[in-house]
N, C-alpha and C positions, 0 to 999 in steps of 0.2 A: 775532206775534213770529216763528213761522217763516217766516213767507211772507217777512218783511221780510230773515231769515238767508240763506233761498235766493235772494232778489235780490241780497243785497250778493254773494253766492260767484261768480254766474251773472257781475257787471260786473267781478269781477276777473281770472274765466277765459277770458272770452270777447277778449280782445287776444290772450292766448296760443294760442287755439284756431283766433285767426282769423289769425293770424301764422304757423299750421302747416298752415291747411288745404289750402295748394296743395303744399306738401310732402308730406303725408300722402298722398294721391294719386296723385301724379305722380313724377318719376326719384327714388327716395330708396333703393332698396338700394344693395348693395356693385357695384361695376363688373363684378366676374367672374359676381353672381346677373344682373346683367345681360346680358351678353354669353349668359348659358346661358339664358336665357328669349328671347332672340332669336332662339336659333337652335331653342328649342323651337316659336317660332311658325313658322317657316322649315317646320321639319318635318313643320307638321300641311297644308302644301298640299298637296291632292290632286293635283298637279297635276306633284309633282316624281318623274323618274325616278329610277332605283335605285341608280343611278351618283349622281346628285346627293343623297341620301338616307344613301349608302355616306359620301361626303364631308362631310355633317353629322355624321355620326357619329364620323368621323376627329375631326374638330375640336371636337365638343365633349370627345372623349377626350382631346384634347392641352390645352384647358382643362385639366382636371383634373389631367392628370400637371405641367402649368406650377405648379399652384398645390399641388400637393403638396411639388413639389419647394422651391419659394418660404419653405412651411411648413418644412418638416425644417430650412432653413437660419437660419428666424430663426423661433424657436414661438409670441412674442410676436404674431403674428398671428392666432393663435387666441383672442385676447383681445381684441381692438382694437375691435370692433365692440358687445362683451355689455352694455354698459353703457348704449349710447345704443339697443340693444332693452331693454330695461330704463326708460325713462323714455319711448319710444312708449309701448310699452307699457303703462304707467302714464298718460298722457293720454289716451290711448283706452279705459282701460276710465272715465274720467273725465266724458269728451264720450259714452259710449254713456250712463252712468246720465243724463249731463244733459237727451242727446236723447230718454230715455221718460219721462223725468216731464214732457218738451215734448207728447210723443205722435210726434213724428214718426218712424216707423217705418220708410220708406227711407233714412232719416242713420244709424238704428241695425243696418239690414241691412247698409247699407256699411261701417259700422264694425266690425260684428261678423267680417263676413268679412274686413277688414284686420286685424283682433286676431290673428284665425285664421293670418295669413299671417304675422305676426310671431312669434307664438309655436311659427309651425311653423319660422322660422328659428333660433329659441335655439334649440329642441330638435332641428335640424340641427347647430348649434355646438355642444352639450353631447355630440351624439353623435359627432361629429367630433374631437373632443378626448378621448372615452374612447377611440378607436380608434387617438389617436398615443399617448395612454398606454401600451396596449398592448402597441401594437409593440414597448415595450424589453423582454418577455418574450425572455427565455433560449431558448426554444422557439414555435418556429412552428405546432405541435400546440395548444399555449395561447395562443396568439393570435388563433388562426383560433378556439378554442371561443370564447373572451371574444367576438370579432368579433362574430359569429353571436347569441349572447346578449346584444350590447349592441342588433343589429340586432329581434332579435323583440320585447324593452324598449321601444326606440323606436316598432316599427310598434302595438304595443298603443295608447300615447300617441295617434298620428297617428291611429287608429282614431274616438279619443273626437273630434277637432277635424275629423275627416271625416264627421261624423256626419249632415249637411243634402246628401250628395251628388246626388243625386239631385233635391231640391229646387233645389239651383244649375244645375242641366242642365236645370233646365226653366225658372229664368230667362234662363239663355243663349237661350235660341229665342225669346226674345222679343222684339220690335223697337219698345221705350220711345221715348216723344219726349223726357220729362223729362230734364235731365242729369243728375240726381240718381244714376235710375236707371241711364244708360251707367257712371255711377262703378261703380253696383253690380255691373253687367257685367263691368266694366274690373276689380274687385277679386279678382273670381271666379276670370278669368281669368290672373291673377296667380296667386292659392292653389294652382289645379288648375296652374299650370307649376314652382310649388314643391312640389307633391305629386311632380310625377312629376322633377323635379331630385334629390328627395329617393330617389326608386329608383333615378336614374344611378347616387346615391352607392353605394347600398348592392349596388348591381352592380359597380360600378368598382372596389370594394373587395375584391368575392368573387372576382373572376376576376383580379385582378392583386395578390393580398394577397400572396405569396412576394416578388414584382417588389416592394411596395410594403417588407417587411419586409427586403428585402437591399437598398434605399437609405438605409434607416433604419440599419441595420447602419454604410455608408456613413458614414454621417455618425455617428455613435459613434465611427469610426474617422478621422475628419474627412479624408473622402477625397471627400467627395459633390462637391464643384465640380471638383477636377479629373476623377472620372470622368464628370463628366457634358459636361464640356469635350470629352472624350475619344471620348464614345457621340455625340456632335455632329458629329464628323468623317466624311465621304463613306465615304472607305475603310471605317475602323471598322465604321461602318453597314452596309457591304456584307458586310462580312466578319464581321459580326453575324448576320449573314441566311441566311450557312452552316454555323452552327455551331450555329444556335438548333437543330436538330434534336437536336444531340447534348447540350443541355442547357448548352450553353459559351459564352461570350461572349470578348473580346478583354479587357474588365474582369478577368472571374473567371481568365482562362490568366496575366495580369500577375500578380496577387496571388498565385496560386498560386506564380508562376515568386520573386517577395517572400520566400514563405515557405520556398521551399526555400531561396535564397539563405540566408535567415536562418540554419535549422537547419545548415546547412554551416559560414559564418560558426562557430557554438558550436562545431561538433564539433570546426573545425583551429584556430582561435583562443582562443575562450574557456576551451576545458576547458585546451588546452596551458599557459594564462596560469595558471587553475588549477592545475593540477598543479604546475607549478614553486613557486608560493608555496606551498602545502604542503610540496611537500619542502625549502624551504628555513627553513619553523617548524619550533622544535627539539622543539617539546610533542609534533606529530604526525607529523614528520618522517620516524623509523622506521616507521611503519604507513603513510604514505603512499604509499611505494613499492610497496609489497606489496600493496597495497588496491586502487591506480590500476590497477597490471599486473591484477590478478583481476576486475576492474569494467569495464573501458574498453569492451570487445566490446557489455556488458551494456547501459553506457551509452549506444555508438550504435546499438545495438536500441530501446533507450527515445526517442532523438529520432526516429530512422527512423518510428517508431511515432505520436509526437505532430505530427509532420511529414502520414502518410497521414493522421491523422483529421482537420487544418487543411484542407487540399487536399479531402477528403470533404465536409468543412464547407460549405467554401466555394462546392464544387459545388453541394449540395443548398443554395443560397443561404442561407447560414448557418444551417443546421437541418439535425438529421436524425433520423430515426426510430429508438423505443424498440428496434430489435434491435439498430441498428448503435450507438446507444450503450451498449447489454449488453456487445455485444460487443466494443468498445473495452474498458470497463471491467474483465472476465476478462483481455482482454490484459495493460492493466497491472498488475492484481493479480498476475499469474504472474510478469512481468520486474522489477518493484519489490521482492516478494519474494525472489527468485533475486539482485539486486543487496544487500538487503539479509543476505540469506542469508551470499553471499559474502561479505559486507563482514566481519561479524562471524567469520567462519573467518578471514579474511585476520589480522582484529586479534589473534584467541587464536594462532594459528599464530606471530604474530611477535613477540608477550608472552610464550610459551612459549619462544621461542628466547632471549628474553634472559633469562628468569628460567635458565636453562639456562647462560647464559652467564658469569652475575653468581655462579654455583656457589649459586644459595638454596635453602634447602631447603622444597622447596610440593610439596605431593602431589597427582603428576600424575595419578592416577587421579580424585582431586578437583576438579580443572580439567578433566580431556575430559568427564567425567560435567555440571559445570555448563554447559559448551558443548553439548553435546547436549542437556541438558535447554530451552537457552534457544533452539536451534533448531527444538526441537520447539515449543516456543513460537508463534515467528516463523512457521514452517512451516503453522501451527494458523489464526493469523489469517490469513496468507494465503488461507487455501484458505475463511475464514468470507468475507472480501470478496470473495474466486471465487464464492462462492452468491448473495449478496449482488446481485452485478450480475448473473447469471444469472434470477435474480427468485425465490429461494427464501428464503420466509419463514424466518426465523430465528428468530422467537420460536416457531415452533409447531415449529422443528427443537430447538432449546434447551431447550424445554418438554419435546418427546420422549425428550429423554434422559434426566430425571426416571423417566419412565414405562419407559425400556426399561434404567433402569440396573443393577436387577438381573439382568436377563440378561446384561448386558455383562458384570458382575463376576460372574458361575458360570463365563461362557464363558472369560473373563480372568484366571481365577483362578489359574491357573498362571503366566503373566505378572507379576499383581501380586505374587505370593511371590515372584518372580525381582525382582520391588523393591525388597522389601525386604529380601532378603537383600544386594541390592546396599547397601542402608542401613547392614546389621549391619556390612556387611565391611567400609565405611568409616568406622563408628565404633568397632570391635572393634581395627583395628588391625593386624589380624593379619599382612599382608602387603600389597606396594603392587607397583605396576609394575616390572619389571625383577627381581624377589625369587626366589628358587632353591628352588621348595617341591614340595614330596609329598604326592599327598592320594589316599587310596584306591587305592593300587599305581599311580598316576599321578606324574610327575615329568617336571621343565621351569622355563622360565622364566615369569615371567609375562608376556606381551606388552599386555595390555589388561582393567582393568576396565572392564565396558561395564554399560548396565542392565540387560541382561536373563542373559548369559552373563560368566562370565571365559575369557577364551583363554592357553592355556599354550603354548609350544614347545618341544617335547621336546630331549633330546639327541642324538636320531637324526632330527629337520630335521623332524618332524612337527608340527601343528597341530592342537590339542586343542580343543575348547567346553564349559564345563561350567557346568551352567546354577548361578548364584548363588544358588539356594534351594540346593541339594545343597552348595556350599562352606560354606554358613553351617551347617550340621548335619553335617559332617562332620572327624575328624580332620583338621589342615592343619598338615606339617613343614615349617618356614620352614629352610631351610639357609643365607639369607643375612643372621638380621637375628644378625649377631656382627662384634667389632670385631677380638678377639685371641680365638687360640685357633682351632685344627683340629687334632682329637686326631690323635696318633701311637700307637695302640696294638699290641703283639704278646710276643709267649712267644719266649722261646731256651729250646731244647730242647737239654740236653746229656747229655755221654754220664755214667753213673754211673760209669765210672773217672778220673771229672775229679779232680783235687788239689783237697782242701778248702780250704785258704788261696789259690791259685789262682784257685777261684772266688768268693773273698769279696774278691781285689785288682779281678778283672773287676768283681765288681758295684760297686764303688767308684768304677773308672777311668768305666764307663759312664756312673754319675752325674754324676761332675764333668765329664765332657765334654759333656753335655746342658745341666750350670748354665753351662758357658761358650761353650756354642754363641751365635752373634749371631743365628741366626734363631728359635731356641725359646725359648719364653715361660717368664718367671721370676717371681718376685714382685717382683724389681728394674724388672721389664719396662713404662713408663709407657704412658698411654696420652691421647687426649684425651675429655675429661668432656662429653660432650655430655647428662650426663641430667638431663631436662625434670622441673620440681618437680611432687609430686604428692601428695595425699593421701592417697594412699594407701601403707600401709607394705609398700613392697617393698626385694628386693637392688638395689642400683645396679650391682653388676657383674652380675648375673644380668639384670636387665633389659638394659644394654648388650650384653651377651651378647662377655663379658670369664673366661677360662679359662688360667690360668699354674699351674694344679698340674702336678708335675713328678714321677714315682716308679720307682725303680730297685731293684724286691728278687728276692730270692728266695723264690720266690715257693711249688713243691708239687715234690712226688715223685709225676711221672707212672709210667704203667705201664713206660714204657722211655727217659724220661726227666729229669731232672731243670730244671726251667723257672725262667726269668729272668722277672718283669713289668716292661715295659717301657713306660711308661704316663707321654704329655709331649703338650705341646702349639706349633702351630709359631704364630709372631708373624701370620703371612702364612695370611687365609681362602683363598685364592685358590688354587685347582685347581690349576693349573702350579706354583705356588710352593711349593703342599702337595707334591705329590710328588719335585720336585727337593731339594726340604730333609731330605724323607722318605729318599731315595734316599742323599742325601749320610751322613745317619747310621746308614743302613744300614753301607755301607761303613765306617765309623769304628768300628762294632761288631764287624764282621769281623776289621778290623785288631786288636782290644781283645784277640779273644779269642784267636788267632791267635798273639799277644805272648805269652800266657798258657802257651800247651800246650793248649787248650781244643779239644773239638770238638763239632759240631752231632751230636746225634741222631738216628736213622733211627727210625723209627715201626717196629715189627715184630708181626705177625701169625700165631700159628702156626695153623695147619692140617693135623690130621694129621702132628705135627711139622714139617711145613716150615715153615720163618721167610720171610714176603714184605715186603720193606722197601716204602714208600707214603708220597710226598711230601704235603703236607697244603698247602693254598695256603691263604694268608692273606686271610682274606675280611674285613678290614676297610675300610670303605666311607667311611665321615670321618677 
């Protein structure tokens, strides 16, 4: 029953076997394995000089860069052929099993070494195709490692199918009559010119893998036909030939000459287009002017920038090594940040002016404090992506900070109290920007809450710093948070031979002239209600900081004179207007008493009976 199965297989295979066997043998690779095995045999004559030797070599290099180039342009050709090795291959291992259970052992030697030579071409194709995969790595560092590793892959392979070398070198010397065995000659001699096609490859590769990965580039950028149109031309050529030293071609000075155009193109064209439609959207309109003016410099730094690394690029035939990409990378961390930076100054700088302008009330000390907390921010990552490209691990810096964070906070520890007392001050209340306070025999304005100090400006044009721990623990006289109200207070000192109803019409007249002054505060005196609901049970005129008592008596029987209290307050907080109101009723009290008969008091001091009269200045201060 088997014998009868293995006949009927043998008369169905054997049309097919006998219909391929002059193919199997004779011209059946691709034309270019052809051409490179002709001129492998070319090269093995002893006979050719070095000059003629030199010129095999040329040409079969120019094979290879034709048919690389061929590739890149259409990839479908890296496929074309896999299929129909794929079904030799399959017949031959078909016709070997058939020719040993025949016995005949030089059909199965021939065969065996044509298997060899097929299977050493897929795994030429499979390696040929991991190595245009390749090439679309990002980097040429990774390229050349995969290359390298697909190359030692392969030779292991080639190893195992090379494994009878030596026994075929000693068929070679042999001088068969059979044809059989010339086939087997002939097949040998095939394997051994695709062995060694096979280390063209993997030379041709090694030594022109940059050349081979910046046509590849090329053609990403689907430029490879015209530049190759281009490197075809006489001149080009020539002028290739002088510049190859300095790593330059006529290709890569075009491109470069491309890319500056381009960056120039954005800097006078596109950002101007730019900028104009922003300022003419109403949303960002206002910041855009003030943002562009603050950014523009920054932003032709940044193309200047992306400009040199294109041109770098493109030199080092599109690759460049890990420092000079570090070092790009700190570049633009520093100028992205710095544009960022700005940006956000630019935006609070001219939110600030209109909330400034719009008369609302927002607490500026609240707004620079969140600006500088969010540039400290900004600032923070920046400087993480500066390590970052530098090559400093960050997880083992991050992690460190864990471990040295209590030192930071012993050593910081005066800082962080200057935190939070900047915290206290802004939810305390107690005074804000621009506020007229006294604190510890200190006094001024306030020019700036900051986080770590407040700075005051004195009345005498100095500049104070007082660290924000010490304000939050210390007395603080706010002199400007009142709306009505800057006492007027003082003593009339008169003489004790003043007329008793005399001085009971003055203190009367002085009264009602204070109730009808227009600039002194009355209980008629209105004012507006700005005070914010709260739960807590406080005065609404005390917390506005609202003063209209008004009081005109008499008041004691000093040692030499008898005193008036004169105790009002004026409508106007405001320095200049406190004293010229003050002044004004000065004088109206002069005139009061004046009307009267009335006179001022001398202070007298005896000493050894003499009387020394001594002005007393009025050291009232609000």
């Amino acid at each position: 029953m088997n014998l009868l199965r293995l006949l009927f297989v043998t008369v169905c295979l054997l049309p097919i076997f006998a219909g391929t066997a002059v193919t199997l043998n004779g011209n059946e690779y691709h034309p270019w394995i052809e051409k490179q095995m002709a001129l492998i045999y070319k090269s093995r004559d002893t006979n050719l000089s070095d000059e003629a030797m030199q010129r095999l070599i040329e040409e079969r290099d120019s094979l290879y860069t034709d048919l690389f180039h061929q590739v890149l342009l259409n990839k479908k050709l890296l496929y074309t052929n896999a299929e129909a090795l794929d079904r030799k291959i399959f017949l031959l291992e078909k016709m070997i099993a058939l020719n040993k259970r025949r016995g005949n052992k030089e059909a199965v030697l021939r065969d065996e070494v044509q298997l060899k030579s097929y299977r050493l071409l897929k795994l030429q194709n499979r390696m040929v195709r991991s190595l245009f995969r390749t090439l679309n790595d990002d980097d040429i560092a990774s390229f050349e490692k995969k290359m390298h590793d697909t190359f030692a892959q392969a030779w292991q392979e080639i190893g195992k199918l090379d494994d009878k070398h030596l026994a075929y070198e000693e068929i070679l010397r042999q001088k068969p009559k059979k044809r059989l065995m010339r086939q087997v000659q002939q097949n040998i001699r095939e394997f051994f010119a695709l062995l060694e096609i096979n280390s063209d490859i993997v030379r041709y590769f090694s030594v022109n893998s940059r050349e081979l990965y910046r046509h590849n580039k090329y053609d990403q950028l689907h430029i490879l036909q015209p530049a190759l149109a281009i490197e075809q031309i006489d001149g080009v050529q020539r002028v290739n030939r002088l510049l190859k030293p300095y790593g330059l071609s006529v290709i890569k000075l075009l491109l470069m000459l491309l890319v500056s155009l381009v960056v120039f193109f954005i800097r006078k064209v596109v950002i101007v287009l730019i900028e104009k439609m922003l300022l003419r959207m109403r949303s960002v309109g206002p910041y855009a002017k003030e943002v562009l003016l603050d950014v523009r410099k920054s932003i032709s730094v940044l193309l200047l920038l992306i400009n040199l690394q294109v041109i770098l690029f493109i030199y080092h035939k599109f690759s460049y090594d890990v420092s000079t990409a570090a070092t790009f990378g700190m570049a633009y961390s520093v100028v992205i940040t710095y544009i960022i930076f700005r940006t956000l100054n630019s935006i609070a700088r001219v939110k600030l002016e209109h909330i400034d302008q719009s008369r609302k009330k927002v607490k500026s000390e609240l707004f620079n404090i969140t600006v500088k907390i969010v540039n400290f921010i900004v600032l923070i990552i920046g400087f993480l992506f500066f390590l970052h490209f530098a090559g400093v691990n960050l997880t083992a810096v991050l992690s460190g900070l864990g471990i040295g964070g209590f030192a930071v906070a012993i050593a910081a520890r005066e800082s962080l109290s200057n935190f939070f007392g900047t915290i206290s001050i802004l939810m305390s209340e107690i005074f804000s920007q621009g506020d007229w306070i006294e604190v510890d025999g200190k006094e001024g304005t306030v020019v700036e809450i900051g986080l770590r100090v407040t700075t005051i400006r004195t009345f005498d044009n100095a500049l104070i710093a007082i660290p924000n721990a010490t304000l939050a623990n210390k007395e603080v006289r706010n002199w400007s948070r009142r709306i009505i109200g800057r006492r007027i207070k003082m003593k009339l000192g008169l003489t004790y031979d003043s007329d008793r109803k005399a001085l009971r019409r003055a203190v009367e007249e002085i009264r009602t002239m204070l109730q009808e002054h227009p600039d002194i505060a009355t209980e008629k005196t209105a004012y507006q209600d700005e005070f914010k609901k709260s739960p807590k049970l406080v005065s609404k005129e005390d917390s506005l900081g609202v003063k209209r008592t008004l009081m005109v008596h008499l008041d004691e029987f000093d040692d030499s004179s008898i005193n008036i209290l004169v105790y009002a307050f004026t409508k106007s907080t405001v320095w200049s207007e406190w004293l010229r109101v003050k002044e004004d009723v000065m004088y109206r009290m002069m005139e009061i008493l004046e009307r009267n008969g009335l006179q001022f008091a001398f202070q007298t001091i005896t000493i050894d009976g003499i009387d020394e009269n001594c002005e007393v200045a009025d050291d009232d201060k609000r």
